[in-house]
Phi, psi and omega in degrees: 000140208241150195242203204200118153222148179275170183336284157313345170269328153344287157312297180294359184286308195272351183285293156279016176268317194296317162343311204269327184285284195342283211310325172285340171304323191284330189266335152278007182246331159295343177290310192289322182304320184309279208297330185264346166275329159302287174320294140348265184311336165307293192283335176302285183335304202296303248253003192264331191272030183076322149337148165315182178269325192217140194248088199296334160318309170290321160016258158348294168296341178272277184328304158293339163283334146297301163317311174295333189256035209183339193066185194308296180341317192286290195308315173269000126335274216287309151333295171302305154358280192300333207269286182296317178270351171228007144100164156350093157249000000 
């Protein structure tokens, strides 16, 4: 037995789901704005103190924490992450 939805239930289903990814988009793009001004006071902070700019240990550790909860996908997440808050190395 097969279950049936009509168009219209169909439609307000996909209507309200897109809704919902708008709102996590939005809240992941205040999360990601967030995370590169922290980072920022990170590398200001390192860098007053004689220290680098980028700290590849930690990386490392981001990278790998994306990778195990996310797969290969979660690593080039994290890249991009990594990219936007401390820019080119």
């Amino acid at each position: 037995m097969s279950s049936s939805v009509s168009a219209t239930e169909a439609a307000d289903v996909i209507g309200g789901a897109r809704e919902r990814i708008d709102a996590l988009d939005g809240r992941i793009l205040d999360l990601v704005r967030e995370r590169m001004a922290v980072s920022a006071a990170i590398q200001e902070a390192r860098i007053a103190s004689g220290g680098r700019r980028v700290q590849l240990s930690r990386e490392m550790e981001i990278l790998d924490r994306y990778r195990q909860r996310l797969g290969k996908p979660g690593t080039t997440l994290a890249m991009t992450l990594l990219e936007l808050c401390r820019g080119r190395i």
